[in-house]
C-alpha positions in Angstrom: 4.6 15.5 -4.5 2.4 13.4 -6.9 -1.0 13.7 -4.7 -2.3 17.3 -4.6 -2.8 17.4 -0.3 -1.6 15.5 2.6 -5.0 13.8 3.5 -4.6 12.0 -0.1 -1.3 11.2 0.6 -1.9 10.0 4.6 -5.1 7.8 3.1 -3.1 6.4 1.1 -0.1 5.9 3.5 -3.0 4.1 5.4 -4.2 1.8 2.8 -0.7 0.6 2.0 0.6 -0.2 5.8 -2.5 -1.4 7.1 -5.2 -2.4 5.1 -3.7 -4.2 2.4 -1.5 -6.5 4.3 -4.8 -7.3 6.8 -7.1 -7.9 3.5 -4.3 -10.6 2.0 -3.6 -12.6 5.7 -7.7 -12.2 6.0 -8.4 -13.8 2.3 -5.7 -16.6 3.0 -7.5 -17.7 6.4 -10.7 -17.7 5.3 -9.4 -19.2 2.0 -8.0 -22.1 4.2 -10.8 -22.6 6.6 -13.7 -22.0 4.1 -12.7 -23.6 1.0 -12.5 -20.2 -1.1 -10.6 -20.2 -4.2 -7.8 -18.6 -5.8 -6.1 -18.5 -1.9 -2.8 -18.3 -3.6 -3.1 -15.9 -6.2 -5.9 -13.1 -4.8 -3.1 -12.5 -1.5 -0.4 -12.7 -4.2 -2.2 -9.9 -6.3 -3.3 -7.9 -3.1 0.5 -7.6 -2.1 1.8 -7.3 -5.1 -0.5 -4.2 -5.6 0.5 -3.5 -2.0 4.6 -3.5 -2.7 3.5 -1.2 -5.9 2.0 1.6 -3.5 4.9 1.8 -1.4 7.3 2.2 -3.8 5.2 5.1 -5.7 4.4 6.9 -2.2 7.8 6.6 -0.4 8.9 8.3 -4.8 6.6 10.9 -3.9 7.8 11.4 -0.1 11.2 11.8 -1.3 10.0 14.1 -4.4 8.4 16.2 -1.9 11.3 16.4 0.7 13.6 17.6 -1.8 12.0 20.0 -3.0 11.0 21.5 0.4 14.6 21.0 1.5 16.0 24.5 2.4 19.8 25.1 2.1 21.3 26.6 5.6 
């Protein structure tokens, strides 16, 4: 696995499924309603850094379930 324990690893699990997608649909409302700038581009960057975790983290699942796969 590339994080050393499970609470890492479930943090992080956390941040990418929840917390990410809820920060980039938050910036574009308030973007909208308030006037804020960059409402393109900040949820663009937020899910792109979003779509990056997931890829490394569901890498490190599968890195970690092979090699705790035992052979019946």
């Amino acid at each position: 696995m590339l994080f050393k324990n499970d609470k890492t690893y479930d943090v992080l699990v956390y941040v990418a499924q929840i917390v990410l997608p809820a920060l980039a649909v938050l910036y574009t409302a308030l973007a909208e309603i308030w006037g804020l700038p960059y409402a393109k581009e900040i949820p663009a960057t937020i899910m792109a850094i979003d779509a990056f975790m997931g890829v490394v983290l569901k890498i490190s699942k599968n890195k970690y379930n092979k090699e705790t796969e035992v052979d019946v």
